[in-house]
C-alpha positions in Angstrom: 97.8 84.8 91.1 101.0 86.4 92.1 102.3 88.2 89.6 105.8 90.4 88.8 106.4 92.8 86.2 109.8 93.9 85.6 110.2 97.0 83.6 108.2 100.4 83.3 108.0 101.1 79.8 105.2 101.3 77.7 104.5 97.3 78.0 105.0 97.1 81.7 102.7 100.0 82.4 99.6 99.2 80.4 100.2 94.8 82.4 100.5 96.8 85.3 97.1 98.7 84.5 95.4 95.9 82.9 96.2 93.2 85.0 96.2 95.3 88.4 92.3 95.4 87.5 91.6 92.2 88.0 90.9 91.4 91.9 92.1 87.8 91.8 95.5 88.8 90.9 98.5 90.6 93.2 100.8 92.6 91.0 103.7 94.1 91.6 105.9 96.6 88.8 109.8 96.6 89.5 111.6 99.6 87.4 115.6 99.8 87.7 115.8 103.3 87.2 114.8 105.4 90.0 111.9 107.5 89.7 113.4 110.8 89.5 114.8 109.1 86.2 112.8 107.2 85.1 113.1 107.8 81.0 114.2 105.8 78.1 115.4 106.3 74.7 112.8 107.1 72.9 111.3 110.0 70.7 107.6 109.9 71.9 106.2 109.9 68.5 103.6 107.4 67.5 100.3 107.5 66.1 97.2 108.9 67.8 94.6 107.1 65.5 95.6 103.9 67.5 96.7 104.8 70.8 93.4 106.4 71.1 91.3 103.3 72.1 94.5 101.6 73.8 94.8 104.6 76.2 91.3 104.3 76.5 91.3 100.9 77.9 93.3 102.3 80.6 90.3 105.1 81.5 92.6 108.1 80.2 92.0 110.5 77.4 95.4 110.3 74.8 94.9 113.6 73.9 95.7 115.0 77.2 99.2 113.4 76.3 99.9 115.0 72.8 102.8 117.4 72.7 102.8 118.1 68.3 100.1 117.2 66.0 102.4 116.6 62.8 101.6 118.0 59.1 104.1 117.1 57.0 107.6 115.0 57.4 110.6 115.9 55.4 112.8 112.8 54.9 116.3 113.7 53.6 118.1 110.9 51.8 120.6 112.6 50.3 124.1 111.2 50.8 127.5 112.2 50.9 128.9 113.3 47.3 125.5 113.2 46.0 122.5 116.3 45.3 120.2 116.8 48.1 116.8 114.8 47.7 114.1 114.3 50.0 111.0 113.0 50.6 107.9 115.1 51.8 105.6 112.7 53.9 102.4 113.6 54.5 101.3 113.0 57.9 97.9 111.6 59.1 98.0 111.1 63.1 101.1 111.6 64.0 102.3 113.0 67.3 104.7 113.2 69.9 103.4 113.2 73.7 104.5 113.1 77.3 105.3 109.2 77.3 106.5 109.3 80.8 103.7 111.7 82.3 101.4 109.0 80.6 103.2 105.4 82.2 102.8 107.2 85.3 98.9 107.7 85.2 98.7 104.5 83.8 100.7 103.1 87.3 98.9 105.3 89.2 97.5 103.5 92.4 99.6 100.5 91.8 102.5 98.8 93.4 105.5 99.6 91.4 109.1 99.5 93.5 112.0 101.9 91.7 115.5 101.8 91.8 115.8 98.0 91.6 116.6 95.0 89.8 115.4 91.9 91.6 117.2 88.9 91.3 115.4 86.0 89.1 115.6 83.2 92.1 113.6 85.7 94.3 111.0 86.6 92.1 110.7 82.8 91.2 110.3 82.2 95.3 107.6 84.8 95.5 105.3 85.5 92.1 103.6 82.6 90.4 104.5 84.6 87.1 107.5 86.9 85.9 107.0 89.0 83.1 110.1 90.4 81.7 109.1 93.8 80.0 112.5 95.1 80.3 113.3 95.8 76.6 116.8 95.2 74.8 118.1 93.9 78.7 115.5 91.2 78.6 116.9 90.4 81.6 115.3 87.3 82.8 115.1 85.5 79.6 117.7 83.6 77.7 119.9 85.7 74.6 118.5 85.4 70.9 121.1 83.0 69.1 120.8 86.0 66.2 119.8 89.3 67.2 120.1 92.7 65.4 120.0 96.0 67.8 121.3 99.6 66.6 122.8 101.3 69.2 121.4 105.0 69.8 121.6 108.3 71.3 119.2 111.0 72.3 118.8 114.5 73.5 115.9 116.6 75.0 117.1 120.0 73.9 115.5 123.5 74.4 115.2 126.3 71.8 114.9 129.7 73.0 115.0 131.2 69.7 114.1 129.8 66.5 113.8 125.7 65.9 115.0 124.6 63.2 112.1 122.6 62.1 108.5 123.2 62.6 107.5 119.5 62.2 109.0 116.1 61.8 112.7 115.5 60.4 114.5 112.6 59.4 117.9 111.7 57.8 118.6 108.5 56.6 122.1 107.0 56.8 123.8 104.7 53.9 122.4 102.2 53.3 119.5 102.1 55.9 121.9 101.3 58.9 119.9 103.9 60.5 118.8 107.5 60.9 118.5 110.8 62.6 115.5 112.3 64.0 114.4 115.4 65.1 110.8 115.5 66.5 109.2 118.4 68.3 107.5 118.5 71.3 106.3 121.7 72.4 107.6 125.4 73.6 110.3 124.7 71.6 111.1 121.7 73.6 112.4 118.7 70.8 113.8 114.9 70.9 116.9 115.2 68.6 118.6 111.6 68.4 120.1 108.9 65.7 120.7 105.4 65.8 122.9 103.6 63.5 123.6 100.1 62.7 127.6 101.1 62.3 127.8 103.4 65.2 129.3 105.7 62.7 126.9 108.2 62.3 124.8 108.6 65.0 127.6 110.2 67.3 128.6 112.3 64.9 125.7 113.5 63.3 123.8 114.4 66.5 126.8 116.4 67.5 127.3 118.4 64.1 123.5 119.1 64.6 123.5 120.7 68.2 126.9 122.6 66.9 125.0 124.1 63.9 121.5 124.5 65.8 122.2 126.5 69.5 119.8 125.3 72.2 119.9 124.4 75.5 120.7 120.5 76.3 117.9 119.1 79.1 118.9 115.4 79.5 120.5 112.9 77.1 119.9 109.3 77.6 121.5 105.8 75.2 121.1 102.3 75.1 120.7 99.8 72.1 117.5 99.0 70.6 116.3 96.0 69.1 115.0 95.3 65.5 115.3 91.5 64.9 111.5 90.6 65.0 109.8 87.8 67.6 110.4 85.1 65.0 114.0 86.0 66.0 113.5 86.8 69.4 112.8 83.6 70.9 112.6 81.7 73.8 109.5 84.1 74.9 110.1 82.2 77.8 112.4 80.3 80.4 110.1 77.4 80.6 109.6 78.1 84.1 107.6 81.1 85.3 109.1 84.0 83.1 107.7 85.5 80.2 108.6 87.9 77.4 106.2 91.0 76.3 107.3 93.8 74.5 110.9 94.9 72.9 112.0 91.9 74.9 110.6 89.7 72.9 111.0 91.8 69.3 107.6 94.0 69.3 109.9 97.0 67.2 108.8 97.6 63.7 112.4 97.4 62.5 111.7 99.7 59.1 111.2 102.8 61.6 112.3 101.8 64.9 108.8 102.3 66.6 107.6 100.1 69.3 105.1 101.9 71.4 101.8 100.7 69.0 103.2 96.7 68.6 104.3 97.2 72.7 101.2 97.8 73.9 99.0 95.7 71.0 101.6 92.7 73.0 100.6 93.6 76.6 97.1 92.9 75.2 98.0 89.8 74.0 99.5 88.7 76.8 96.5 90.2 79.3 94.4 87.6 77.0 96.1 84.5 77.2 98.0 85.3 80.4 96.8 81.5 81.7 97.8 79.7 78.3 101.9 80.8 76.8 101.9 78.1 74.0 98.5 80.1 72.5 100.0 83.3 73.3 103.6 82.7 71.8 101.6 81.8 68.8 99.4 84.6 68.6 102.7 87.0 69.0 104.2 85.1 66.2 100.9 85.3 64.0 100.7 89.3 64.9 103.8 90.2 63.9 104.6 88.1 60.9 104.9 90.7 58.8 108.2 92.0 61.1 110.1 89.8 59.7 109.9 90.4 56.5 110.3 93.7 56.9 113.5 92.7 59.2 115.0 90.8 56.1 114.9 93.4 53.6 116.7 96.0 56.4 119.3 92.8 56.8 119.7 92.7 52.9 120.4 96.5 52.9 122.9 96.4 55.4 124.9 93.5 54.3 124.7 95.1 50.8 122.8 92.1 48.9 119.6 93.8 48.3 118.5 94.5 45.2 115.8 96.3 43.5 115.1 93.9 40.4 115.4 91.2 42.5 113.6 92.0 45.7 110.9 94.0 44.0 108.6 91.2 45.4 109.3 92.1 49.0 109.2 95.9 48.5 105.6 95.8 47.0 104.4 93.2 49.9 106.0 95.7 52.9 104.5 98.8 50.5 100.5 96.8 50.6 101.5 96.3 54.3 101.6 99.7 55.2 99.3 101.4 52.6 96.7 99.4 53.8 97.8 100.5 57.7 98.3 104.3 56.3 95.7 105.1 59.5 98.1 102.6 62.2 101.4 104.4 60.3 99.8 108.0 60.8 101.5 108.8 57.5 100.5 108.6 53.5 102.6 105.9 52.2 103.4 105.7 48.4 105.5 103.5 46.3 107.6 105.8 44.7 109.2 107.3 48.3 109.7 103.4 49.6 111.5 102.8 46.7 113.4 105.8 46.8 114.3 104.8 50.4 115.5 101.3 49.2 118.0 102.8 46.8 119.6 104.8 49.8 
């Protein structure tokens, strides 16, 4: 089987390492940024607990990857006019690591061309299958009637004195339209960035921050990301060849913005049921179910209709959700700071 797979991140690089494995197939990776730049908006944190056996698949150690084991996460959601209050997160597995040293040991020995974005009718001519991994773009698929994306922004900055955090930060925006992250890597190398729903804050914010804090500015990279989840994503496919996997098709847990874990969990769905899309599509759907609620109470909170009293239902389910995943989330989750977060 001839098979193309159209963007590097981390859904396109485990396909490319999973389904390069497999002697009956010919794949070939196609990345539109060249590799010299080859990087995406993203703060490299995730949790270690999981990506520890998906890494593993691929024959490579994740801890050879990990930049900053976290402790603790301080979560300010204070607001303007208001006291400061925060929320101390205890963490339980998780880190930042070298995402792009990782895709490319995970591509390593395949056949990956960079720099280009083929056109749809000659990948249809040449692959059997077309799997469009390329994120927001999802370039070879037809537009969600109803999507939701928060635009963001993000810098690699470079302390040579003193950080100003040891560990994770995060500030939370009105109203959950988004927030602002700063996330250590190492040698007082950090990922400062925000997104917001509004496009008020993030801007703004971020450049207050690198004002107040001196450093040196490495790279800074921008593009939308996507939090409506697959239930709203769809088509997952053209009907013809192509395929979604990935943030193309909604794999972002849209309370936090993280779609490394659900990325890559997709890739393995895909890997599975590569020869049947109807089983797969269902099997996405099934997997991320719990997305979309999620998705609906961060709609409600935007559009200013959610309420406590009201919604409590929906704030205990996505509470059960993640306290019993506290070991996926790599954090301790309690009521009391969700609920706090839902009155933001």
């Amino acid at each position: 089987m001839k098979i193309a797979v159209v963007g590097m991140g981390v859904a396109g690089a485990y396909l490319m390492n999973g389904l390069s494995n497999d002697h009956d197939n010919y794949v070939k990776g196609f990345e539109r940024m060249p590799i010299e730049e080859h990087d995406a908006v993203c703060a490299w944190a995730t949790c270690e607990n999981v990506m520890q056996d998906l890494i593993k698949e691929c024959g490579l150690k994740f801890d050879d990857y990990v930049l900053h084991e976290g402790k603790r996460m301080k979560v300010d959601i204070s607001q303007s006019g208001k006291e400061h209050n925060s929320i101390d997160v205890g963490l339980k597995g998780m880190v930042t690591y070298d995402k792009i040293k990782l895709i490319k040991d995970m591509t390593r020995g395949t056949d990956i061309q960079f720099g280009v974005t083929p056109k749809k009718e000659n990948l249809e001519s040449e692959f059997d299958i077309i799997i469009d991994a390329t994120g927001f773009h999802r370039n070879y698929l037809p537009r969600p009637q109803n999507e939701t994306w928060i635009p963001c922004v993000q810098y690699k900055v470079k302390y040579h004195d003193k950080t100003p955090f040891d560990d994770f930060y995060l500030k939370a925006f009105p109203s959950m339209k988004g927030y602002f992250w700063y996330f250590p890597l190492e040698n007082g190398y950090a990922h400062i960035g925000a997104g917001d729903y509004e496009r008020k804050n993030n801007n703004v914010f971020v450049d207050e921050f690198l004002k107040k804090h001196e450093c040196e500015v490495i790279k800074k990279v921008g593009r939308p990301v996507r939090i409506s989840p697959p239930k709203n994503s769809e088509p997952f496919t053209d009907g013809r060849k192509t395929i979604g996997v990935g943030e193309s098709i909604g794999t972002v847990y849209p309370l936090l913005g993280e779609g490394i874990i659900p990325s890559t969990w997709c890739a393995q769905l895909f890997i599975k049921h590569i020869s049947d899309f109807n089983t797969y599509r269902r099997e996405v759907l099934k997997k991320f179910q719990i997305y979309a609620l999620v998705f609906k109470f961060i709609q409600m909170k935007i559009n200013g209709k959610f309420s406590l009293f009201k919604n409590a239902v929906e704030v205990l389910k996505i509470y059960n959700h993640m306290k019993h995943e506290e070991k996926r989330y790599g954090m301790e989750v309690k009521l009391k700071d969700l609920i706090k977060v839902s009155r933001i």
